[in-house]
Every structure is written in C-alpha cells, then in structure tokens.
PDB file of N, CA, C and O in Angstrom:
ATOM      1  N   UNK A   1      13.537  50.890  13.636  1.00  0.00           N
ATOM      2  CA  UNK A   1      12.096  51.064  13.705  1.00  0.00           C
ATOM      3  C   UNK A   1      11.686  51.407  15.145  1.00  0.00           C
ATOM      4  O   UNK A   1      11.999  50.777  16.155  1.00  0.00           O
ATOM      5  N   UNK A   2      10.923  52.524  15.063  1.00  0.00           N
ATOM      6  CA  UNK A   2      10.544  53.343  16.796  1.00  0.00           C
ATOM      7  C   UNK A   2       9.794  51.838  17.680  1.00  0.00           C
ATOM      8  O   UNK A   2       9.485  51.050  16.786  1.00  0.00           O
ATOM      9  N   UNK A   3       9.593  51.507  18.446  1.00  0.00           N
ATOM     10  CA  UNK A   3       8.504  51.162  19.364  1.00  0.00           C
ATOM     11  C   UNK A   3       6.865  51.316  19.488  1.00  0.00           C
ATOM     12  O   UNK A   3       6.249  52.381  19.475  1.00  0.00           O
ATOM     13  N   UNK A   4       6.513  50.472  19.567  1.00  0.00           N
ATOM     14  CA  UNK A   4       5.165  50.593  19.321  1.00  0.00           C
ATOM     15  C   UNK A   4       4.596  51.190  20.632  1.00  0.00           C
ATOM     16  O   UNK A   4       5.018  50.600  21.626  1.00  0.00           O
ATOM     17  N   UNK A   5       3.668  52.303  20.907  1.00  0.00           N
ATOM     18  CA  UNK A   5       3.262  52.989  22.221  1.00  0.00           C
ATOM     19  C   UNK A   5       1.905  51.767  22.183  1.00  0.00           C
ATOM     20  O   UNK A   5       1.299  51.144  21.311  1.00  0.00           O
ATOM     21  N   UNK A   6       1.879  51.878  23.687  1.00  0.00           N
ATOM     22  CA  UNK A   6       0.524  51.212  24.228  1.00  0.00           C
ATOM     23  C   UNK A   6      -0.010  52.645  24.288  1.00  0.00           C
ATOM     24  O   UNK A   6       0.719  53.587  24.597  1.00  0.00           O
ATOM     25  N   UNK A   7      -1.494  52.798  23.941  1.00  0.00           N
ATOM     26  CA  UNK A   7      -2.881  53.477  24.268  1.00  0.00           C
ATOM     27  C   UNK A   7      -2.862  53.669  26.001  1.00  0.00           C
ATOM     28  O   UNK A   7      -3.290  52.780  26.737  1.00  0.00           O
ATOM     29  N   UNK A   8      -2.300  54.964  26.521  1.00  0.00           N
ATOM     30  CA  UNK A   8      -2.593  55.030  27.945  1.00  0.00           C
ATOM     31  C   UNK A   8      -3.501  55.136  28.346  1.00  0.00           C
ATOM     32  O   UNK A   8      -3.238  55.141  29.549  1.00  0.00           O
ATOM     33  N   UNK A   9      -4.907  55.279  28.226  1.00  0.00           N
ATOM     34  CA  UNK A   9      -5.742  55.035  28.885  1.00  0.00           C
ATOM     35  C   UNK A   9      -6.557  54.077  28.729  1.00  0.00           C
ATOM     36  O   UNK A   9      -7.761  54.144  28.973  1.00  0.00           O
ATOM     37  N   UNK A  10      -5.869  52.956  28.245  1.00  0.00           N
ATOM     38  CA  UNK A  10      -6.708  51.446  27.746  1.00  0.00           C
ATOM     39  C   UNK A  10      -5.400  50.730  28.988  1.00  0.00           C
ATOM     40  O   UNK A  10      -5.871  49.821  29.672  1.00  0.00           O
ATOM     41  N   UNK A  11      -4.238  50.996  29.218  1.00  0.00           N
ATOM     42  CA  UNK A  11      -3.469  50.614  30.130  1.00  0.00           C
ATOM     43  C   UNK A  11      -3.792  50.501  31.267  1.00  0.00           C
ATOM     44  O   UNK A  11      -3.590  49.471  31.909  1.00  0.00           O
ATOM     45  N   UNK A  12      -4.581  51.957  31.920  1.00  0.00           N
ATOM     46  CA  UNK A  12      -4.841  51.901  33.302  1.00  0.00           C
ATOM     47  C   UNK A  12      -6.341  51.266  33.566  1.00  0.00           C
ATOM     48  O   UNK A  12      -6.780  51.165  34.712  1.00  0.00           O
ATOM     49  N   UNK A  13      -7.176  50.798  32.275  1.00  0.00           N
ATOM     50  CA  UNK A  13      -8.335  50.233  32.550  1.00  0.00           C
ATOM     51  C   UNK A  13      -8.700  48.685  32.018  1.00  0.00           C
ATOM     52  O   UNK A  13      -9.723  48.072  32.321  1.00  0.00           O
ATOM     53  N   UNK A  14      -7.581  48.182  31.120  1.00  0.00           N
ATOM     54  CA  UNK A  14      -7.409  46.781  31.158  1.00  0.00           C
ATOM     55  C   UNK A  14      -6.144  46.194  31.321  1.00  0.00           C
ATOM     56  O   UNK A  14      -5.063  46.716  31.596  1.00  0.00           O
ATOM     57  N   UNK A  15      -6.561  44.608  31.030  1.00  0.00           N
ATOM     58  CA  UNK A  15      -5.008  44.073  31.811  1.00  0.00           C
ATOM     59  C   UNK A  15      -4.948  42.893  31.538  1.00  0.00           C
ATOM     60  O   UNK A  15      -6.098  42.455  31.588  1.00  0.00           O
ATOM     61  N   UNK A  16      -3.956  41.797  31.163  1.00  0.00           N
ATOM     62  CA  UNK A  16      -3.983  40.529  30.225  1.00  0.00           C
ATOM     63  C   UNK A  16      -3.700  38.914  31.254  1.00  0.00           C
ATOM     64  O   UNK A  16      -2.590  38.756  31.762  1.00  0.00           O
ATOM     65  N   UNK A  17      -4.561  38.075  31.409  1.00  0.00           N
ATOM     66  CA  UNK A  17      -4.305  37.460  32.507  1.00  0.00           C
ATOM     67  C   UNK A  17      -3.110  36.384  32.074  1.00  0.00           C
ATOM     68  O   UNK A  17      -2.110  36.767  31.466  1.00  0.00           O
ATOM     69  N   UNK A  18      -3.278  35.297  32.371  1.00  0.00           N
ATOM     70  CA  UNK A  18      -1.792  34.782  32.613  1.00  0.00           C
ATOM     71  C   UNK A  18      -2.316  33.676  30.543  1.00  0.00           C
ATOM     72  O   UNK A  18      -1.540  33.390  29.631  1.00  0.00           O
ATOM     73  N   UNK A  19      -3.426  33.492  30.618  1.00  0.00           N
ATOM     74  CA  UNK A  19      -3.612  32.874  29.719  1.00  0.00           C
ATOM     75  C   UNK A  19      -3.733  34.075  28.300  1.00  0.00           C
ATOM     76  O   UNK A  19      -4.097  33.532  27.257  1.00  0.00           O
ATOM     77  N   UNK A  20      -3.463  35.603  28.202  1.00  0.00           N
ATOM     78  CA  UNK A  20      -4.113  35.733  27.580  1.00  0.00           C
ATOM     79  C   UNK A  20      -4.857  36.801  26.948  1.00  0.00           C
ATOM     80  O   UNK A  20      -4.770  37.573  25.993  1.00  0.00           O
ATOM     81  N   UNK A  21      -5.863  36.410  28.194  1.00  0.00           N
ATOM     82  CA  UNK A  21      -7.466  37.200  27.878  1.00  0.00           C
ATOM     83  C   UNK A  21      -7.752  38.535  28.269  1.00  0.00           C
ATOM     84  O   UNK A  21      -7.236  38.983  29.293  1.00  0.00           O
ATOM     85  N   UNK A  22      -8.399  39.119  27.678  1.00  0.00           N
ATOM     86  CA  UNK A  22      -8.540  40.857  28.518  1.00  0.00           C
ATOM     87  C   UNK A  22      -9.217  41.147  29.516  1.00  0.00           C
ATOM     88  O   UNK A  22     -10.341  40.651  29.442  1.00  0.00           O
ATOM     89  N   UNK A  23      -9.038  41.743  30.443  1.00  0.00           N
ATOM     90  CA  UNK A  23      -9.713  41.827  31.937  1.00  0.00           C
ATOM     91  C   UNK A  23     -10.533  43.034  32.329  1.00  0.00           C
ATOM     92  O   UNK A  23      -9.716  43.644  33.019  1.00  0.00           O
ATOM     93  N   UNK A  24     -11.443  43.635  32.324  1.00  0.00           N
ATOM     94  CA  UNK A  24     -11.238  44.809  32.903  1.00  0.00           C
ATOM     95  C   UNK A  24     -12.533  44.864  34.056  1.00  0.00           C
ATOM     96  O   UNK A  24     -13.381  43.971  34.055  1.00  0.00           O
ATOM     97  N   UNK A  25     -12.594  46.139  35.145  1.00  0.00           N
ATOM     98  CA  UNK A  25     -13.412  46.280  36.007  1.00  0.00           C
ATOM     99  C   UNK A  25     -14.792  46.647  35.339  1.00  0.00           C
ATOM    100  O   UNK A  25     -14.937  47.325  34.322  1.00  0.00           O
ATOM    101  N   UNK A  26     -15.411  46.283  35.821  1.00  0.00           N
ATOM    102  CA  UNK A  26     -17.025  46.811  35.268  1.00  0.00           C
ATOM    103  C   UNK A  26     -17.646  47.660  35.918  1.00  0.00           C
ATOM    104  O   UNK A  26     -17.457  47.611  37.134  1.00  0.00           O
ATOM    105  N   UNK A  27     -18.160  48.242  35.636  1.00  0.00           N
ATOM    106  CA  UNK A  27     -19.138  49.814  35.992  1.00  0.00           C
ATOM    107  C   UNK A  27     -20.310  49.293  37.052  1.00  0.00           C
ATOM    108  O   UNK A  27     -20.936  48.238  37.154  1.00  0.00           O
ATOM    109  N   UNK A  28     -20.305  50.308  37.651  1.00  0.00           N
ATOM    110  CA  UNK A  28     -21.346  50.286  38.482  1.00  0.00           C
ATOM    111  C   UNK A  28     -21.050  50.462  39.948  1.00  0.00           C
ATOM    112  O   UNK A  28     -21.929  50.966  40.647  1.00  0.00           O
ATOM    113  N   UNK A  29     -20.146  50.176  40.375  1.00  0.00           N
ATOM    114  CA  UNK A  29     -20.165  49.828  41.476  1.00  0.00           C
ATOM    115  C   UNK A  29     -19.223  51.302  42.243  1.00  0.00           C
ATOM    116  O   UNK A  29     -18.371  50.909  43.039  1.00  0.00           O
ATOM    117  N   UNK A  30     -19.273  52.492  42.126  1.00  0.00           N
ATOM    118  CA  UNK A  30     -18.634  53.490  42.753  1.00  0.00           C
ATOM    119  C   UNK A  30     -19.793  54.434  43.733  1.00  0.00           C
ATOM    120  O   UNK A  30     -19.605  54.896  44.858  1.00  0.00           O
ATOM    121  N   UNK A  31     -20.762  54.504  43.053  1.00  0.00           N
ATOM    122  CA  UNK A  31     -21.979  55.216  43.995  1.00  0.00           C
ATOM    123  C   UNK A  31     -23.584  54.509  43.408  1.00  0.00           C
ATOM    124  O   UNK A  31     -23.714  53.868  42.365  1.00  0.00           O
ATOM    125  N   UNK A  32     -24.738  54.857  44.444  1.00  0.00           N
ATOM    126  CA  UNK A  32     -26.026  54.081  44.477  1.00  0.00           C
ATOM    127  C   UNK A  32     -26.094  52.893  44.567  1.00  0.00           C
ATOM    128  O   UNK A  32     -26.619  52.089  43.796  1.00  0.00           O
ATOM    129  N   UNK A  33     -25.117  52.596  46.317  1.00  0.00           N
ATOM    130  CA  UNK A  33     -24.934  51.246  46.391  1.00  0.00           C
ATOM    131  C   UNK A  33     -25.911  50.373  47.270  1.00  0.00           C
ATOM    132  O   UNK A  33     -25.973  49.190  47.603  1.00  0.00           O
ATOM    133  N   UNK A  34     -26.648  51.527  47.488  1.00  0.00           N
ATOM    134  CA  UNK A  34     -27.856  51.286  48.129  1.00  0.00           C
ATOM    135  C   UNK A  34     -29.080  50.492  48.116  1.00  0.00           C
ATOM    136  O   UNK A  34     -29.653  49.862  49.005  1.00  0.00           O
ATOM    137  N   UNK A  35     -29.434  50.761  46.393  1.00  0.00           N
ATOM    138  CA  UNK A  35     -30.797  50.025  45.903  1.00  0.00           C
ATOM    139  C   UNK A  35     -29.912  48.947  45.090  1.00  0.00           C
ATOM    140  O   UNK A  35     -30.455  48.678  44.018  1.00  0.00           O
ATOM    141  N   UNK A  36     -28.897  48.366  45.266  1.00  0.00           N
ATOM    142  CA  UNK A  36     -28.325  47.261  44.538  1.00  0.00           C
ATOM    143  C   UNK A  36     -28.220  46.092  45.548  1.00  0.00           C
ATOM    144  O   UNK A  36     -27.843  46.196  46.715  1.00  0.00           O
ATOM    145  N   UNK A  37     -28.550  45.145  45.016  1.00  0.00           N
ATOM    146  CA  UNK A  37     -28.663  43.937  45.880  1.00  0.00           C
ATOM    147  C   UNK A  37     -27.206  43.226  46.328  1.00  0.00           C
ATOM    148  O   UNK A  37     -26.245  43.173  45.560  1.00  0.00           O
ATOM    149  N   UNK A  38     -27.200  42.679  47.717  1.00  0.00           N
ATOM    150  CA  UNK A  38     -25.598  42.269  47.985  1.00  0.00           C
ATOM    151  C   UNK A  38     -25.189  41.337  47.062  1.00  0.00           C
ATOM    152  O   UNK A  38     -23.973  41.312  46.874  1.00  0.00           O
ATOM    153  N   UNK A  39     -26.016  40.383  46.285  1.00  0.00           N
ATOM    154  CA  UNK A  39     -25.183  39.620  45.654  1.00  0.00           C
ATOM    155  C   UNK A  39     -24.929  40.055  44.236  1.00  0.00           C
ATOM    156  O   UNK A  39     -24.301  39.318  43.476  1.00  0.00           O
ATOM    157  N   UNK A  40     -25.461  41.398  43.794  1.00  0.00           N
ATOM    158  CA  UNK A  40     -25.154  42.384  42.810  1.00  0.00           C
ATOM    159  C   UNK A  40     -23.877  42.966  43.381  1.00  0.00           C
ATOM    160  O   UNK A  40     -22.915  42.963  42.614  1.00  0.00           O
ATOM    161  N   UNK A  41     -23.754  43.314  44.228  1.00  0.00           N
ATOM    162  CA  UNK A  41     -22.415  43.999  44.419  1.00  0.00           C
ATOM    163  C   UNK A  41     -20.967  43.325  44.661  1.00  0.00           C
ATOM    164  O   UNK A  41     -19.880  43.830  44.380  1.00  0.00           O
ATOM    165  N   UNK A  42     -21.199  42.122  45.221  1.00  0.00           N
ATOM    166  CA  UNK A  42     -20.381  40.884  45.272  1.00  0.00           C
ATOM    167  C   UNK A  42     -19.868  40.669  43.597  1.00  0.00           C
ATOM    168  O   UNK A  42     -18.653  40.665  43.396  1.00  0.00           O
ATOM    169  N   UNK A  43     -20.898  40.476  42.305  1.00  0.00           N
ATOM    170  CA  UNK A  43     -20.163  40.310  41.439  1.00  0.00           C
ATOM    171  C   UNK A  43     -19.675  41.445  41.008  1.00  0.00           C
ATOM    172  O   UNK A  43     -19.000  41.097  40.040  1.00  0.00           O
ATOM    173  N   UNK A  44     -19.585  42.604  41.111  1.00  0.00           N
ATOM    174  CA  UNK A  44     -19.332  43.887  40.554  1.00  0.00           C
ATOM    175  C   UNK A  44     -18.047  43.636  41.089  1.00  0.00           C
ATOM    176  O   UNK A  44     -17.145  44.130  40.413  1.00  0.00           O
ATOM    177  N   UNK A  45     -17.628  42.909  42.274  1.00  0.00           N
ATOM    178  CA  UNK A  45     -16.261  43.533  42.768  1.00  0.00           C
ATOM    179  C   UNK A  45     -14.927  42.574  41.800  1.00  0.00           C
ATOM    180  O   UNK A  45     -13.743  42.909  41.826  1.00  0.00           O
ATOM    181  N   UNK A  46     -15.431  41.436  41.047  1.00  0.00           N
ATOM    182  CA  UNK A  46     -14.861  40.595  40.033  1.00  0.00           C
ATOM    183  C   UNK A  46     -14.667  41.654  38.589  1.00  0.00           C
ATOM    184  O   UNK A  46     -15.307  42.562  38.059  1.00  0.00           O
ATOM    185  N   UNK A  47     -13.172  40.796  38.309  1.00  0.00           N
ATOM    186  CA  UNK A  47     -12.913  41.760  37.115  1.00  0.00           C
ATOM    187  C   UNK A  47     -13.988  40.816  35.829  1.00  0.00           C
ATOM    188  O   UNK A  47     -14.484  39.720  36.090  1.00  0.00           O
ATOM    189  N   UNK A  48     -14.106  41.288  34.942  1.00  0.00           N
ATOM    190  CA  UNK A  48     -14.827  40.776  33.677  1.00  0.00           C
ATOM    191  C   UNK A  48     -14.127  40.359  32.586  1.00  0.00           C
ATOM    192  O   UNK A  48     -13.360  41.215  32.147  1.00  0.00           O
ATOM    193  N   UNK A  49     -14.144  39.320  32.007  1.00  0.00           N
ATOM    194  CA  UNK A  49     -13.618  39.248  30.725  1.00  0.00           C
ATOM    195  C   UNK A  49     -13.743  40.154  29.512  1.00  0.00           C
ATOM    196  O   UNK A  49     -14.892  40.509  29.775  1.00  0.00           O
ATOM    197  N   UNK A  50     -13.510  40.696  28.580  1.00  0.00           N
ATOM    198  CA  UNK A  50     -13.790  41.800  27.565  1.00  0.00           C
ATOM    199  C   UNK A  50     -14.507  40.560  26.661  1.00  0.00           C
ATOM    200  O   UNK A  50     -14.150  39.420  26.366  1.00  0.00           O
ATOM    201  N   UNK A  51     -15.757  41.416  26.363  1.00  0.00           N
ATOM    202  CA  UNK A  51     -16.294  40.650  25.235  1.00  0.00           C
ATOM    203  C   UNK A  51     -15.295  40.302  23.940  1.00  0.00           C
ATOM    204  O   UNK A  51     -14.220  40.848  23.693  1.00  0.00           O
ATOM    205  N   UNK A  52     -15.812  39.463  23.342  1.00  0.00           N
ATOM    206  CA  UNK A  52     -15.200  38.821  21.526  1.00  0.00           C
ATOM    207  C   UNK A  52     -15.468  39.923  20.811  1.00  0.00           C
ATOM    208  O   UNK A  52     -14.750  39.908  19.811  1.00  0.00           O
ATOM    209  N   UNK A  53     -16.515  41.370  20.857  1.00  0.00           N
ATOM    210  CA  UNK A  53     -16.155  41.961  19.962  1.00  0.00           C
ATOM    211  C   UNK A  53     -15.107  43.381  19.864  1.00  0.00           C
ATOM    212  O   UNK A  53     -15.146  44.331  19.081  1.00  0.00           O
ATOM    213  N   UNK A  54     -14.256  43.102  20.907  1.00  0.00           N
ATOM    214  CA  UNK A  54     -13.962  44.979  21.478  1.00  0.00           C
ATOM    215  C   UNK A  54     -12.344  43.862  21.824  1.00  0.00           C
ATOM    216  O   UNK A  54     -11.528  44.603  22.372  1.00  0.00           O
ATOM    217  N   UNK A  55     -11.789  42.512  21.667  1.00  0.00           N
ATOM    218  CA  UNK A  55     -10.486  42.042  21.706  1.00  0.00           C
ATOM    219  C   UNK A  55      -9.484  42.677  21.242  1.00  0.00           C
ATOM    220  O   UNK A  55      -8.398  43.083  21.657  1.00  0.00           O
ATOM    221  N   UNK A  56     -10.524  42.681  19.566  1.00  0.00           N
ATOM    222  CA  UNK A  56      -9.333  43.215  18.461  1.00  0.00           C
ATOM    223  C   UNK A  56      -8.490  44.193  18.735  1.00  0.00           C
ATOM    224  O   UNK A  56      -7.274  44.350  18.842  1.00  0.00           O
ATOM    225  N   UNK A  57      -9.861  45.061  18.855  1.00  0.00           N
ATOM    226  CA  UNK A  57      -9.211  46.298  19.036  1.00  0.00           C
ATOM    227  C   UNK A  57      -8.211  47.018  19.769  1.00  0.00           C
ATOM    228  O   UNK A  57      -7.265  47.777  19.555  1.00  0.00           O
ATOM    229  N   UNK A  58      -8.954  46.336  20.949  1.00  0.00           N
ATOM    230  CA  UNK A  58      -7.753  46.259  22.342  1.00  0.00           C
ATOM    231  C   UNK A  58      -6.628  45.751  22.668  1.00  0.00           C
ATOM    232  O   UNK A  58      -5.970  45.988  23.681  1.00  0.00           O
ATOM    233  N   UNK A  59      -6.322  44.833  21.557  1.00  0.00           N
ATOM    234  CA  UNK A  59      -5.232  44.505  21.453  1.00  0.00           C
ATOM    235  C   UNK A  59      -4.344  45.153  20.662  1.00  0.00           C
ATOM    236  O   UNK A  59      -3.168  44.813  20.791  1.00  0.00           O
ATOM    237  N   UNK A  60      -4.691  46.285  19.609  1.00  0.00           N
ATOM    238  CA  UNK A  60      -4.069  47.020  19.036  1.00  0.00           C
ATOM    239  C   UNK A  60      -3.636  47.857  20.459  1.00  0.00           C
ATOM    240  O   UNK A  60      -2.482  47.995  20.865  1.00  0.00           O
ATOM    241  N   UNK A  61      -4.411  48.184  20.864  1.00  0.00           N
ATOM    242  CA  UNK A  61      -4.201  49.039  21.982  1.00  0.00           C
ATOM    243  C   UNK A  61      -2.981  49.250  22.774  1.00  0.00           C
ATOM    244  O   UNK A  61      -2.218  50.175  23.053  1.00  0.00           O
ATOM    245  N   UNK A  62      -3.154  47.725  23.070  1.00  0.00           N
ATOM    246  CA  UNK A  62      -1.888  47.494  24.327  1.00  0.00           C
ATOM    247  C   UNK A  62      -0.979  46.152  23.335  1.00  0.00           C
ATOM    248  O   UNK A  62      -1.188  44.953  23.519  1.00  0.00           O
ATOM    249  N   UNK A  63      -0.118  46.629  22.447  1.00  0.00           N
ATOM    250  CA  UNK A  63       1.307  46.001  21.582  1.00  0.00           C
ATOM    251  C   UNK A  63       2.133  45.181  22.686  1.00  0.00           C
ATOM    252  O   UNK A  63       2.562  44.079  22.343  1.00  0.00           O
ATOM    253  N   UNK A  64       2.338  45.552  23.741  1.00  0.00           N
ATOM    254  CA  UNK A  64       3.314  45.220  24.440  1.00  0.00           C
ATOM    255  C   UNK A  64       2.821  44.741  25.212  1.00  0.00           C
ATOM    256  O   UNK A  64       2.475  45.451  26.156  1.00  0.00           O
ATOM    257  N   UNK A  65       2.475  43.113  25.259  1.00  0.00           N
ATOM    258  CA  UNK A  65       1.852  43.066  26.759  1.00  0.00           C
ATOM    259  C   UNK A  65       1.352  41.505  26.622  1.00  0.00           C
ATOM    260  O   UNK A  65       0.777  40.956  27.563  1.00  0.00           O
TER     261      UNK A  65
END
C-alpha cells in the first residue's frame, strides 16, 4: 500500500505542537503596520491555535505528523 502524501501547502503553513494541536501564523502582520497598535502587533507575532472547526480537516491534510 503507497504512502499517504501530506497536502504541501498546508505543510509550509501549519505545524503540530508537542501535545498535538495545530499551530499556524495569523494574518496581518506583513504590511500597514503603522495604524496597528503595539500591543496588536506583539500578539500577531504568536503562532495561533487552529480553531475546532478546520482540525478535521487538517489533519487529513498532514497523515504524517
């Protein structure tokens, strides 16, 4: 039986922490960093947990991991 492929571009944008859970960077924070407040940009630089409804899926995503 072949190997199951991970989804490459769900690879380079999430990532599974030690417990688990799905990680990924959150939007916002590449340009108009201007009118955003410092302690807006402070949390932007934290990865995010993936919501409960987008797990499933993402875990189809990435088989190996």
């Amino acid at each position: 039986m072949p190997k199951i492929k991970n989804v490459s571009g769900a690879k380079k944008r999430f990532r599974r922490t030690a417990t688990g859970k799905l990680v990924h960077q959150g939007a916002g924070k590449s340009h108009i960093l201007t009118k955003k407040s410092r302690k807006r940009k402070r949390r932007l630089k934290r990865a995010t947990v993936v919501g409960s409804a987008n797990v499933k899926t993402l875990a189809r995503c990435l088989p190996a991991g």
